[in-house]
MIDRENGU-558301 format. One record per residue (C-alpha): residue number from 0; residue in one letter; chain; x, y negated, z. Coordinates in Angstrom, 3 decimals. Example, Ala and Ser with C-alpha at 12.3 -4.5 7.8 and 13.67 -1.06 7.14 Angstrom:
MIDRENGU-558301
k, r, c, east, north, up
0, A, A, 12.300, 4.500, 7.800
1, S, A, 13.670, 1.060, 7.140
//
This chain:
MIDRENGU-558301
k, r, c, east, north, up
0, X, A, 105.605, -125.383, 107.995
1, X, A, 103.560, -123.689, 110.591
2, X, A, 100.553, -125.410, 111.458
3, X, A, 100.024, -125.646, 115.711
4, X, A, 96.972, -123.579, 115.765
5, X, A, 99.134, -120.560, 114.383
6, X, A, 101.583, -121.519, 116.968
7, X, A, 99.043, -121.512, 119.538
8, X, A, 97.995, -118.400, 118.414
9, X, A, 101.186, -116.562, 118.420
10, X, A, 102.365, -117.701, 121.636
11, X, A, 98.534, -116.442, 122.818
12, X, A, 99.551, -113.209, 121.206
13, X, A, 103.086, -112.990, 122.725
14, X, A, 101.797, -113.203, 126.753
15, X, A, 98.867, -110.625, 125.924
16, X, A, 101.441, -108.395, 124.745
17, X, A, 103.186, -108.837, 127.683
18, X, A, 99.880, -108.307, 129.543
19, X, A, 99.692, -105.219, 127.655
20, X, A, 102.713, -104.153, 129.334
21, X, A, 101.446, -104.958, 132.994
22, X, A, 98.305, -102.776, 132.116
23, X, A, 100.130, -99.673, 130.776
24, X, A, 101.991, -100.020, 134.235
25, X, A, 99.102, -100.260, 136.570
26, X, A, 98.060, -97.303, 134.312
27, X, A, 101.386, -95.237, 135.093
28, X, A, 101.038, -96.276, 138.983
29, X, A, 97.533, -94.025, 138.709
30, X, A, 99.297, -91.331, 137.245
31, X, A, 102.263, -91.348, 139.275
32, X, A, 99.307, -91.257, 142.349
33, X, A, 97.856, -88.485, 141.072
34, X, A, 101.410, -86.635, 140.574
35, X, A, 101.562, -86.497, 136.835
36, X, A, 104.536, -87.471, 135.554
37, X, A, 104.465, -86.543, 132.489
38, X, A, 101.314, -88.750, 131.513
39, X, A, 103.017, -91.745, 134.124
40, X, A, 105.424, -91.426, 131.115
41, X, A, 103.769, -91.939, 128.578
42, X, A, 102.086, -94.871, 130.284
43, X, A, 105.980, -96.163, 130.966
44, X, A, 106.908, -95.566, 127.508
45, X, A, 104.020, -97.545, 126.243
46, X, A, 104.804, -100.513, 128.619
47, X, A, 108.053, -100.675, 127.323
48, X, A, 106.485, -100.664, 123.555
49, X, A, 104.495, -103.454, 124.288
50, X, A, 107.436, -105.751, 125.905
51, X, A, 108.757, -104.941, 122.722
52, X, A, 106.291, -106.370, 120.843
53, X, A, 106.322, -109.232, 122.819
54, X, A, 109.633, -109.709, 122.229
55, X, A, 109.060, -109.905, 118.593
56, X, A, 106.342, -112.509, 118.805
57, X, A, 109.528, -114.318, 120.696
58, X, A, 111.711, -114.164, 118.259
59, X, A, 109.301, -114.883, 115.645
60, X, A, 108.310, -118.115, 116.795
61, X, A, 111.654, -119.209, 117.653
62, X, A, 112.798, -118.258, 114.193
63, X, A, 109.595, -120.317, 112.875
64, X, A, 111.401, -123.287, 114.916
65, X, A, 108.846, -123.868, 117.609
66, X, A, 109.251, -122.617, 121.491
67, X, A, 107.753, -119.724, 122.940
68, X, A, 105.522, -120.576, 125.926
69, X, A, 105.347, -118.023, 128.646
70, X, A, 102.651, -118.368, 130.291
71, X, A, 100.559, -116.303, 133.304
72, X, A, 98.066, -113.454, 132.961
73, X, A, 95.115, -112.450, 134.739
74, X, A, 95.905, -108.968, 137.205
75, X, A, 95.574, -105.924, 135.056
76, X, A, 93.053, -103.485, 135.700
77, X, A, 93.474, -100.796, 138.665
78, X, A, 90.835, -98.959, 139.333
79, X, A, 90.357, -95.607, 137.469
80, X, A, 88.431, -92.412, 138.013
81, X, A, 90.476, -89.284, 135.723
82, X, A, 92.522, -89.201, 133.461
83, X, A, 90.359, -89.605, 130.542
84, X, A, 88.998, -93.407, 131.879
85, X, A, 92.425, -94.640, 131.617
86, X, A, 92.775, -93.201, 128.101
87, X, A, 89.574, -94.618, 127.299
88, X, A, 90.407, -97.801, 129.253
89, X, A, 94.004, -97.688, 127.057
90, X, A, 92.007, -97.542, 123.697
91, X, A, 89.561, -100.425, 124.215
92, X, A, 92.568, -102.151, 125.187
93, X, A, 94.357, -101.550, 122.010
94, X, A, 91.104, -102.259, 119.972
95, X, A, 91.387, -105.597, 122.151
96, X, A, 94.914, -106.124, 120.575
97, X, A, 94.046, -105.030, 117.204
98, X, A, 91.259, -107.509, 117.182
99, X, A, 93.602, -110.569, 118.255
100, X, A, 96.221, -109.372, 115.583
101, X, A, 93.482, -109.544, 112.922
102, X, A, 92.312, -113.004, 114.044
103, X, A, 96.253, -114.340, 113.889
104, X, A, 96.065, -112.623, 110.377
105, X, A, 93.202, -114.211, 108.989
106, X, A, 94.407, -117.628, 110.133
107, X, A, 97.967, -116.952, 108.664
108, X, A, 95.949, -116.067, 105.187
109, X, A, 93.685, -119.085, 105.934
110, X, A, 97.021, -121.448, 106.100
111, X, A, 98.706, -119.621, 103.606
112, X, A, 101.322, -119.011, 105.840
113, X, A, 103.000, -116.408, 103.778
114, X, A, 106.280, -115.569, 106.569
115, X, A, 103.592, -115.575, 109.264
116, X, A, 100.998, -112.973, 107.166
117, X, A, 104.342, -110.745, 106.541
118, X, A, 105.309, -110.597, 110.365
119, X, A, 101.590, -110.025, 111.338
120, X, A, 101.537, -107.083, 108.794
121, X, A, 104.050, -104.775, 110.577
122, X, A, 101.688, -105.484, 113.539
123, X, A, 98.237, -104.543, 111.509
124, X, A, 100.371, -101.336, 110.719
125, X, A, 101.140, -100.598, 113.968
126, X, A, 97.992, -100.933, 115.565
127, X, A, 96.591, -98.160, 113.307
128, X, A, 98.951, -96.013, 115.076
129, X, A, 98.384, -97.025, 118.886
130, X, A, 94.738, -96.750, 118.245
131, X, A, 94.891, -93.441, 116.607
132, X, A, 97.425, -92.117, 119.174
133, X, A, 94.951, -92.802, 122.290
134, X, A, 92.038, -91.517, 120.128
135, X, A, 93.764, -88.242, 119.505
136, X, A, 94.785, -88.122, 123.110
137, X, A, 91.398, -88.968, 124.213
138, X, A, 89.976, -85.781, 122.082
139, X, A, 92.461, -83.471, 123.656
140, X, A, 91.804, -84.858, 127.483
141, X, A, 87.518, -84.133, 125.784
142, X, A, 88.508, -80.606, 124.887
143, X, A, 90.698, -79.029, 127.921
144, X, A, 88.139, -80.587, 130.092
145, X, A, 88.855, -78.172, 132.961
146, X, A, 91.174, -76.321, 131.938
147, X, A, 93.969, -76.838, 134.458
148, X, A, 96.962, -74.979, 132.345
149, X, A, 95.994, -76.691, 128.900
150, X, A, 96.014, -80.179, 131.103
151, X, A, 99.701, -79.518, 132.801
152, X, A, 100.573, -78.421, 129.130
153, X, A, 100.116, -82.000, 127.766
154, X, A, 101.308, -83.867, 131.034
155, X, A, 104.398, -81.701, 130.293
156, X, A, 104.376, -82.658, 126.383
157, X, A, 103.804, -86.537, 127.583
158, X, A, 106.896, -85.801, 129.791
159, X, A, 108.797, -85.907, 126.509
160, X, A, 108.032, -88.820, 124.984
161, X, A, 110.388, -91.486, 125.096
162, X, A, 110.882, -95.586, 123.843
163, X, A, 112.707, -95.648, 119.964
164, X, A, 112.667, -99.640, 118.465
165, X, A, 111.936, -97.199, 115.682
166, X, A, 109.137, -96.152, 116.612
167, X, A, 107.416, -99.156, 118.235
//
């Protein structure tokens, strides 16, 4: 049986991933502003991602047998100055989620909540990714600096990218 805190926590989880998805967007609004599609996309694409996610924490906890609570979220952030602050801006944010994930985690091993510690694993796994992905990003945005054709190069790579339950 899952204990309330670990439902508390879950449900916590669930509406900051759906947070998450509110912040990628105000992050794709900048980028749609400054008329680059392709990285809007990427910002889009990782929106969707993290409804996904959400959605999973949904399902999770009704499978468990207890209700998902949706509740509100403070506005996401807005304001950005290039392209590399909402990169950097994106990564804290997914050290923010990575952090929650691994406080659900250690609660789940504290309980011995073994259903709970698998779910939260695919989670732990996936986080290594995001944050990797925005650090890698981050170098390249570091690197091309000013170089405008090496910048529309990887707004047109970004362009690509698209949402695979696969891949999430």
């Amino acid at each position: 049986m899952i204990s309330d805190n670990l439902v508390k926590g879950l449900i916590k989880q669930m509406n900051y991933e759906f947070y998450s998805a509110h912040s990628y967007l105000s992050m794709a609004a900048y980028c749609s502003e400054e008329n680059l599609d392709g990285f809007a996309n990427f910002f889009l694409v990782q929106a969707e991602e993290e409804r996904y996610h959400a959605m999973k924490f949904y399902n999770f906890i009704n499978d468990m047998g207890e209700r998902a609570v949706v509740e509100g979220f403070p506005t996401p952030n807005n304001e950005f100055s290039s392209m590399l602050d909402v990169f950097e801006k994106g990564l804290k944010h997914e050290q923010e989620v990575t952090r929650r994930i691994y406080d659900l985690a250690d609660i789940a091993l504290d309980e011995r909540e073994h259903a709970t510690m698998t779910f939260l694993n695919w989670f732990i796994e996936e986080q290594v990714e995001e944050e990797a992905l925005f650090d890698s990003l981050i170098q390249k945005l570091k690197r091309i600096d000013k170089d405008s054709n090496a910048f529309f190069m990887l707004d047109s790579e970004l362009g690509k990218r698209s949402f695979d339950e696969g891949d999430a």
